[in-house]
C-alpha positions in Angstrom: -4.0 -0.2 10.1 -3.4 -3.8 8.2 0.3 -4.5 7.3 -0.2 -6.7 3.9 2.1 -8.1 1.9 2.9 -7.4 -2.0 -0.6 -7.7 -3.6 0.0 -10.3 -5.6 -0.5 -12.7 -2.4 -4.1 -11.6 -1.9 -4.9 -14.1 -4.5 -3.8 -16.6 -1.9 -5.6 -14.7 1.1 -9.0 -16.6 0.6 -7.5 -19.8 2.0 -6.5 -18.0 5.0 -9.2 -18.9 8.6 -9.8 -15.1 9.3 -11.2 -15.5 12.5 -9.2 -14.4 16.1 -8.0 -18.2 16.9 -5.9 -18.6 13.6 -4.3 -15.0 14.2 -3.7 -16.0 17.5 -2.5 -19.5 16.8 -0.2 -18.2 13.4 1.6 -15.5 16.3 2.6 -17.9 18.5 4.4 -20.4 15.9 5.9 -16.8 14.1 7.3 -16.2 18.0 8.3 -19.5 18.6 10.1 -19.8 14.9 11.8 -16.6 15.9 13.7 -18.1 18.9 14.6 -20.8 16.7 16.0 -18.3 13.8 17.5 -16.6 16.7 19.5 -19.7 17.9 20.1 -20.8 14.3 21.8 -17.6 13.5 23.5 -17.2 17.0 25.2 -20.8 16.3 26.3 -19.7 13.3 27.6 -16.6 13.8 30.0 -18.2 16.4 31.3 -20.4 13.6 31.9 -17.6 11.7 33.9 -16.1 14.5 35.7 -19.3 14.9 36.7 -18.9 11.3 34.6 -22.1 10.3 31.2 -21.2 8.2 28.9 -24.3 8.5 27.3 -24.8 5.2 24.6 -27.1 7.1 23.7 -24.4 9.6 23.7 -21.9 7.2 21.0 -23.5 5.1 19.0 -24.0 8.3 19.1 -20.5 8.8 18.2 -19.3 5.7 15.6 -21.9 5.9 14.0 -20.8 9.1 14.4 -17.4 7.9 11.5 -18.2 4.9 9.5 -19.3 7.1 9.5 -16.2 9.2 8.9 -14.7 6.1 5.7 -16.6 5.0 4.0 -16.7 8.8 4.3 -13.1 8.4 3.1 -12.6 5.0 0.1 -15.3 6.9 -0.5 -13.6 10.1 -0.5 -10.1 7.6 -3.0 -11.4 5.4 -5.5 -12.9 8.0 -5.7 -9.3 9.8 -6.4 -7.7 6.5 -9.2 -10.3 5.4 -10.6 -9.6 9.1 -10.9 -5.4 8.6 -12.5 -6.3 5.3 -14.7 -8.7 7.1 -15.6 -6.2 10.0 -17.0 -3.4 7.8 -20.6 -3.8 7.4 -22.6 -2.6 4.4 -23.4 0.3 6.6 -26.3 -0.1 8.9 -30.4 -0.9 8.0 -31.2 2.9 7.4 -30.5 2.9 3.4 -31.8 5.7 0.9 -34.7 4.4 -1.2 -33.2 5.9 -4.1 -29.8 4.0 -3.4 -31.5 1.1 -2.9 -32.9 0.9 -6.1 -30.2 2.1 -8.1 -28.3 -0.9 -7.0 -31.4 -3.4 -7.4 -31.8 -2.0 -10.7 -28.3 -2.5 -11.0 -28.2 -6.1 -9.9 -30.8 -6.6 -12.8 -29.0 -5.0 -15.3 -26.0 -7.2 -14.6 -27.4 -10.4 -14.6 -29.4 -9.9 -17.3 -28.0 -6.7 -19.4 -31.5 -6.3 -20.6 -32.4 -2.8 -22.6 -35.0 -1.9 -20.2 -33.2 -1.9 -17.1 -30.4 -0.1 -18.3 -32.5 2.8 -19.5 -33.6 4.2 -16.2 -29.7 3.3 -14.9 -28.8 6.6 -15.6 -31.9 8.4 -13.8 -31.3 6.6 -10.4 -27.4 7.4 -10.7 -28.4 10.9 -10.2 -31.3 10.2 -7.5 -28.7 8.1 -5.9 -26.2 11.4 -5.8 -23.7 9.1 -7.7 -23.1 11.6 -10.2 -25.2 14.8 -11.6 -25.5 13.7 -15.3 -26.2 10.5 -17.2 -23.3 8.7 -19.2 -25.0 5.2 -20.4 -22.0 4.8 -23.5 -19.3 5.5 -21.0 -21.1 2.6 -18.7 -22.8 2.2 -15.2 -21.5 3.5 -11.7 -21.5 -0.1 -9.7 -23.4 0.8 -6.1 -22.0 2.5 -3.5 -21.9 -0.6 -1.3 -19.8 -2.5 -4.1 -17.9 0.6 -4.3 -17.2 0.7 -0.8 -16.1 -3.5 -0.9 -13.4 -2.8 -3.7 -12.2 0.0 -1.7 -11.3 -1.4 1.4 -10.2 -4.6 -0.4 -7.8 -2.3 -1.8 -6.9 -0.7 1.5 -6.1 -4.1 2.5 -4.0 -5.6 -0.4 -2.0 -2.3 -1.2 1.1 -1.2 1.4 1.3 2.0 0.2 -3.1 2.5 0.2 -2.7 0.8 3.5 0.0 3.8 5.0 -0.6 6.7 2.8 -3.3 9.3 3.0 -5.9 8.6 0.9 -8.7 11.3 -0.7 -11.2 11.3 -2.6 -11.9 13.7 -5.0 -14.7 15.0 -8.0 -12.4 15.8 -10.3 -9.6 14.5 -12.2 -6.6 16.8 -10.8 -6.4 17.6 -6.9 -4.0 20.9 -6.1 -2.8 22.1 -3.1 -0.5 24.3 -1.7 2.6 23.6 0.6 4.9 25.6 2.0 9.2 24.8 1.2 9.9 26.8 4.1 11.7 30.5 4.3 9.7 32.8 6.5 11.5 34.6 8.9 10.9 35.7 12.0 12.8 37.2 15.4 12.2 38.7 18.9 11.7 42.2 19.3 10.5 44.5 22.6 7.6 45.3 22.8 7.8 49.3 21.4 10.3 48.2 19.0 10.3 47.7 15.1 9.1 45.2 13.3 11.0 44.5 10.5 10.6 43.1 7.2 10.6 39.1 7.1 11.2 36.7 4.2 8.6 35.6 1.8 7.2 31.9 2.5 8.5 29.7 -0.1 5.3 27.7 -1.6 5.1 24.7 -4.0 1.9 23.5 -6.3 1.3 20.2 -5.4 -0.6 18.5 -8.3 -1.8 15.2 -8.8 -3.9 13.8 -11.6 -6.0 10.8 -11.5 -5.1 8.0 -14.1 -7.6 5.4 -15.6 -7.1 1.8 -13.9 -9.1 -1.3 -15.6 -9.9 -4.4 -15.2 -11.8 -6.9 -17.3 -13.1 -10.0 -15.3 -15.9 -12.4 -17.4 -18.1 -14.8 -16.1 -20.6 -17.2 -18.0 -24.2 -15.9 -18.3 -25.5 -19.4 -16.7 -23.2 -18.2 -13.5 -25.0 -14.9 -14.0 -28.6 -16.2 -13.9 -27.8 -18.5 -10.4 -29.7 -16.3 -8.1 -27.4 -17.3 -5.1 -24.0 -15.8 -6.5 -23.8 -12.9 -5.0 -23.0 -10.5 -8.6 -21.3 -7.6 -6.5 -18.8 -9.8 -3.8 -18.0 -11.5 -7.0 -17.3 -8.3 -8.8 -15.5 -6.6 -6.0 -13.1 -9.9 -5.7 -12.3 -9.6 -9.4 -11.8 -6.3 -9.7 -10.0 -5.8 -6.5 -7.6 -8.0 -6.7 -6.3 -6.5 -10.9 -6.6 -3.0 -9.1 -4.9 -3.7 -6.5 -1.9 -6.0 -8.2 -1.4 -2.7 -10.4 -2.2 -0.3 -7.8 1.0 -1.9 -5.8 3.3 -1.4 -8.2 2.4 2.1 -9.4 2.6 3.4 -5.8 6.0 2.5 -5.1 7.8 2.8 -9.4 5.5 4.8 -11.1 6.9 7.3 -13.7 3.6 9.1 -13.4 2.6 8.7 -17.5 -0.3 6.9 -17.3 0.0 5.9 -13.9 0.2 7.3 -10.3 3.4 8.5 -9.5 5.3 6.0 -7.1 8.1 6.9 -4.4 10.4 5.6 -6.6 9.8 7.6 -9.5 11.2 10.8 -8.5 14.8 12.2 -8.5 16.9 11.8 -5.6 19.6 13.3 -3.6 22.2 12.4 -1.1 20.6 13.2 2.2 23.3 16.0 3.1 22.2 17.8 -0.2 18.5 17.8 0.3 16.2 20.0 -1.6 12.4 20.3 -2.3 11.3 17.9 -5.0 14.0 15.8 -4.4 14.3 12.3 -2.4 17.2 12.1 0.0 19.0 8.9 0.7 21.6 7.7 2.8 23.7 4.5 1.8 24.2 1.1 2.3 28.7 1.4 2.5 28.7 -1.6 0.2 28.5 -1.6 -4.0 25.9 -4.2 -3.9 25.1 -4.9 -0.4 24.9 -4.1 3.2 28.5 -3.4 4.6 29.9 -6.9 5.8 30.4 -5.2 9.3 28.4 -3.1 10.9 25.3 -3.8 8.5 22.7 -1.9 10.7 24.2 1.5 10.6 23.1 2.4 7.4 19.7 1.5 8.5 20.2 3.5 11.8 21.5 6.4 9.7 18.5 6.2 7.8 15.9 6.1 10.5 17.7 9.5 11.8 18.0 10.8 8.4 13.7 11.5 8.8 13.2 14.9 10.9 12.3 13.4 14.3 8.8 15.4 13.9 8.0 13.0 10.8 9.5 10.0 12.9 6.3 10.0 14.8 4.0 7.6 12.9 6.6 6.4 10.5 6.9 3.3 8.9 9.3 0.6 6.8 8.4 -0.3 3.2 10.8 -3.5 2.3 10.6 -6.3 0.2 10.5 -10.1 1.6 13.5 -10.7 0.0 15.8 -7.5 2.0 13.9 -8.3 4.8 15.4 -11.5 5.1 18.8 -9.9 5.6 17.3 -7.1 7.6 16.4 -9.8 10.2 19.6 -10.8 10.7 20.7 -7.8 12.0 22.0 -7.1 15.7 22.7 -3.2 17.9 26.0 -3.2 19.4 24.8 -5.2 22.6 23.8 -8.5 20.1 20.4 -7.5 20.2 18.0 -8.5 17.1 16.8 -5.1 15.8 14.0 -7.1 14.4 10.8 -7.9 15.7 8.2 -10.3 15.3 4.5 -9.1 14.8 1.9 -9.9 17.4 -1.4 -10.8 16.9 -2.5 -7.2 17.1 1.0 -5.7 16.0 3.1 -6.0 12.7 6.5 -6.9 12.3 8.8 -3.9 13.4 12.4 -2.7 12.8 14.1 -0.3 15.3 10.3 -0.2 16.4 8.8 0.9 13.6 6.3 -1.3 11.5 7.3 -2.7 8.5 5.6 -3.2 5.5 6.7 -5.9 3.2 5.8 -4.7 -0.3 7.8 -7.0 -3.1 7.1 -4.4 -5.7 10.6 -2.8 -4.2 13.8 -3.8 -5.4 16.2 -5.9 -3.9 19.6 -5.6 -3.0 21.9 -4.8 -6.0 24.5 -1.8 -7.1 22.3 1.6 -7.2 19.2 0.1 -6.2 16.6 2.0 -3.6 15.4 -1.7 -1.5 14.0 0.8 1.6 12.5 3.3 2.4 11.7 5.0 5.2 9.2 7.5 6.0 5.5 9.1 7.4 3.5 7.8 4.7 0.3 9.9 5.9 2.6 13.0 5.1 4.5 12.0 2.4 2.3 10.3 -0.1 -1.3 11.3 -0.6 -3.7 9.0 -3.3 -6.5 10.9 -5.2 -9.7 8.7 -6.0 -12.4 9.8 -8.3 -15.7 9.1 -6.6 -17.2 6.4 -8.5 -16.3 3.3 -10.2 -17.9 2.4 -14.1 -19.0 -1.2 -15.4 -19.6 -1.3 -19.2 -21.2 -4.8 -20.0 -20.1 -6.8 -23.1 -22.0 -10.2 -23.7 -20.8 -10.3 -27.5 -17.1 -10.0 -27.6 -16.2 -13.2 -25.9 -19.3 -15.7 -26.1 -20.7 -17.3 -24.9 -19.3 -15.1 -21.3 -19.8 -11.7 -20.4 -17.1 -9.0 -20.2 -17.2 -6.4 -17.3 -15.3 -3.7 -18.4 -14.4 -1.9 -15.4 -12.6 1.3 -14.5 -11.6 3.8 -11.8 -9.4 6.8 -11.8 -6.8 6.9 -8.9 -3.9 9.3 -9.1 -0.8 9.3 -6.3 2.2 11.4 -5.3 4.5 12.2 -3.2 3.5 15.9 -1.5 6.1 15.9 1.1 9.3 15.4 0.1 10.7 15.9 3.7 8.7 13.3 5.1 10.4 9.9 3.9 13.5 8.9 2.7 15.4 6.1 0.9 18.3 3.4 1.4 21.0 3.0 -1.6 23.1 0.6 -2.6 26.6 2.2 -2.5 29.5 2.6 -0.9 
């Protein structure tokens, strides 16, 4: 699983060497800037105790700090580029009718000529892309492009990255969970068996919302035979998706958009019930507690059933991770750790995902949360991904008019929880 950062920073991910050497060689500066933060923040610390707060070492600590920050965010987004990388177009043994529905789609978006576009529809349906022609509502792009944008936005998006993702034919998925409730008891073996209670179940339902994006390019750029039309779609598209994607996922109200973990009510832990977010909090009004910080995160961690703990995961910004970093267990221990070449950053060891779409530390705010994402949040996507062409609305460039329909939700509202700000 790739760790990324917020998704705006995949527009800076292209610069990034994705091979093994510059993963390698970015782990072992993030280790050995640790050690320095480590020292930074010991020396200060003792100041502090000494009742004299360096200003001097204080800056150098909060300047070592963001650069922990950005070797992660680097390290993050050379691991992502290299799963994207990895995936081939998958294997020599292609359908005939696939392969021409994307040749024939190649042609039609270079050239957007009449003729091309009138047997689209046809080889859709030979291609099992969909069952019925829609030429007004635009083309579905290949299943090789479909299959770039995808894991480009597996890649960019924290919450695509962690959750359970599905796709679907229709625009709603339903399911059925159960709140809990049935009893049960031990009885002999000749005695009665009485009545128990009656399973509690919920409807889960989550609709898919239309996403667009609207990248042009020149028709000269178009007609150069060695752009490759689909990468440079995908790369377009992917990154708009993915930017609002991001943000959906984690404060979506669920009008027009997916519904993000921020978006429903919530609950003090102690009072939990179904449909409901539990959080624990922070002891301060608009921070972490001067003393004892940590707790509320330790509290946190144990506020997740230890069934769901299994395969849980962080989701923090940059910004409360800087403070989170700081932290220490009661033997002067830092609770957090640096990611590896092959491992992400981890708190109480469990990864972290930096996702700057969450808030940061201020009076009532939610700046973590906690949870198994593969339980807790499932995202719907409707197979197949539309391209209307428009060379007249912008000329002399050419409009793609692109859209998918993603939906997301929480379905298990056991299965993660949140940090306040409070006292």
């Amino acid at each position: 699983m790739s760790y990324m950062t917020t998704p705006a920073r995949v527009r800076g991910a292209t610069a990034v060497r994705a091979d093994a050497t510059s993963a390698k060689d970015i782990a072992a500066k993030l280790a050995k800037t640790f050690e320095d933060f480590k020292a930074a923040q010991d020396k200060r610390l003792e100041g502090i105790d000494k009742k004299f707060d360096d200003v001097v070492q204080a800056e150098q600590v909060e300047r070592i700090n963001g650069e922990l920050s950005e070797l992660s965010n680097m390290i993050n987004e050379v691991k992502s580029l290299q799963a994207a990388m990895q995936v081939g177009s998958g294997g020599q043994n292609v359908d005939p009718d696939v392969q021409a529905h994307a040749d024939q789609f190649n042609s039609w978006f270079r050239r957007g000529d009449r003729a091309l576009s009138a047997d689209l529809g046809d080889l859709e349906v030979k291609a099992k892309l969909t069952t019925q022609s829609d030429p007004d509502g635009g083309y579905l792009v290949p299943t090789d492009m479909e299959n770039t944008i995808d894991r480009v936005l597996g890649a960019a998006s924290a919450m695509r990255s962690a959750a359970r993702v599905m796709p679907i034919s229709s625009n709603t998925y339903k399911k059925l969970v159960s709140k809990g409730g049935a009893g049960s008891g031990w009885v002999g073996e000749s005695e009665d068996r009485p009545e128990t209670n009656t399973p509690q179940l919920a409807e889960i339902a989550i609709n898919t919302k239309e996403l667009y994006a609207q990248p042009a390019s020149t028709q000269s750029a178009l007609d150069d035979a060695a752009i490759d039309v689909a990468k440079w779609l995908a790369d377009e598209v992917s990154i708009e998706f993915a930017e609002q994607e991001g943000a959906a996922f984690i404060s979506g109200d669920g009008v027009n958009r997916p519904k993000g973990i921020l978006g429903y009510p919530t609950v003090a832990n102690s009072s939990h019930t179904w449909g409901k977010v539990g959080f624990v909090k922070t002891g301060a009004a608009s921070s972490f507690a001067s003393t004892n910080p940590a707790d509320a995160l330790v509290d946190l961690y144990y506020a997740l059933k230890a069934g769901y703990r299994n395969g849980a995961s962080w989701i923090i910004s940059d910004v409360v991770q800087g403070e989170v970093r700081k932290m220490k267990d009661g033997q002067g221990n830092y609770l957090w750790a640096a990611p590896t070449e092959s491992a992400p950053a981890t708190f109480l060891g469990k990864p972290i995902m930096s996702d700057d779409n969450m808030p940061g530390l201020a009076a009532n705010k939610f700046p973590v949360a906690f949870g198994n994402w593969k339980r807790a949040y499932l995202i719907v996507d409707r197979i197949g991904i539309r391209v209307l062409r428009d060379p007249f609305t912008s000329k002399p460039n050419v409009l793609f008019y692109t859209t998918k329909r993603v939906g997301g939700g929480l379905v298990n509202f056991e299965a993660c929880k949140l940090l306040k700000v409070a006292a």
